[in-house]
N, C-alpha and C positions, 0 to 999 in steps of 0.2 A: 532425473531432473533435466528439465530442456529449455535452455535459453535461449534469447535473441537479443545480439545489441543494434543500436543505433544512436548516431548521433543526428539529432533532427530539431527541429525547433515544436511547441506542443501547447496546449493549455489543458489544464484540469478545471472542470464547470461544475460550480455546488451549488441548485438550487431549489430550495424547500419552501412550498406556497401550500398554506391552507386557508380556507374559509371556514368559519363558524356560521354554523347555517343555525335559522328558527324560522323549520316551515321552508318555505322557496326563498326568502328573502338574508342575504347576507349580512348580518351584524359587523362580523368585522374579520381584516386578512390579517395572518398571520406569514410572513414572509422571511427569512433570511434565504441571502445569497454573497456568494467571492467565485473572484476568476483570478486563478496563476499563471502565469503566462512562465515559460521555462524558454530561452532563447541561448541556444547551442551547445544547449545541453546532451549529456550523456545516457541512455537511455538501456537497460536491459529488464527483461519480464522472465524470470525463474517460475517455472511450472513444477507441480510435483503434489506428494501423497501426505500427509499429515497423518501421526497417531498420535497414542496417549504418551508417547517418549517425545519431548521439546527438542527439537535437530535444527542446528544455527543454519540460516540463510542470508548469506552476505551476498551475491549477484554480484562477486568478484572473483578472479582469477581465472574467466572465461575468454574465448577468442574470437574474434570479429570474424566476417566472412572472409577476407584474403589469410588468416590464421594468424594473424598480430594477437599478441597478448593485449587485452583491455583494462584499464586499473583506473578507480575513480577515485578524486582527489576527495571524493566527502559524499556520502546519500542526505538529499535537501527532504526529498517526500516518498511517501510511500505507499504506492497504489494496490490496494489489495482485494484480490477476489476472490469468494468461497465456493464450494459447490457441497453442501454442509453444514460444520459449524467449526471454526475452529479458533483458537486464542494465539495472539500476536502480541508481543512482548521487545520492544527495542533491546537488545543490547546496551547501550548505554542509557536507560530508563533507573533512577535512582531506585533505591532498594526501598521497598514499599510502592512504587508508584505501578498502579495496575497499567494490564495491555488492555488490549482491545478485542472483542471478540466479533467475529463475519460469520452471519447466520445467510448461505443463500443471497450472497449480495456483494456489496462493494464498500468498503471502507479509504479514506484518504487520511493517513500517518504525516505527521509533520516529523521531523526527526529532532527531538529531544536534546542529541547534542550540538546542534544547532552545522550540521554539514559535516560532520565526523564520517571517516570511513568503520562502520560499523556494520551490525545487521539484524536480524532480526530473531527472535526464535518463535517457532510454529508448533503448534501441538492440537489436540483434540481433547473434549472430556473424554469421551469412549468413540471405539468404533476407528476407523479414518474419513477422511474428507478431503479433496482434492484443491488445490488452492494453487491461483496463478499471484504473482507478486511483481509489481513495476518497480524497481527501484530506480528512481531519476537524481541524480546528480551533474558533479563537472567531474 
């Protein structure tokens, strides 16, 4: 697994626009969108291999570039990308409450226990898949 941290300021941009078309002419748009702005926040991306064994990924206990120990007071969001298919599962996700699965793309995790230092766990139905993960807290 290969990390990176930073402390930087960021936003995450969610926007989904469609049209309903009949013919060339537009009946009607379909649109949501949010923007989170993260200002001084703490920032590390865990890269790594996913199989059918769930292996926890907390983006903790890693060291900044002068070799200080990094430790985050709580994960706020959870930036996730697949190269694959794989299923993502909070750690503090109450029992029955499903993860989320990233087919070939990117997923944005709120974190459940509302900024707990926690994490995630990762797995595959079969096969592996490669997967980078953001986790953004303080």
């Amino acid at each position: 697994m290969g990390v990176v941290y930073v402390s930087a300021d960021g936003r995450i941009t969610i926007d989904a626009l469609f049209h309903d078309r009949d013919g060339t002419a537009a009946i009607s748009v379909l649109s949501l969108g949010s923007t989170v702005s993260v200002t001084g926040g703490i920032v590390s991306v865990v890269e790594g291999v996913a199989s059918t064994d769930a292996t926890l990924v907390d983006g903790s206990g890693y060291r900044d570039a002068s070799g200080s120990l990094v430790m985050f007071q709580g994960h706020e969001l959870f930036v996730v990308s697949a190269t694959g298919t794989i299923s993502v599962t909070s750690v503090a996700a109450p029992d029955g409450l499903p993860g989320v699965n990233v087919a070939d793309g990117v997923s944005v995790l709120q974190n459940p226990a509302g900024g707990g230092a926690d994490g995630l766990y990762v797995s595959t139905f079969s096969g592996t898949a490669r997967y980078s993960i953001m986790f953004i807290g303080q």
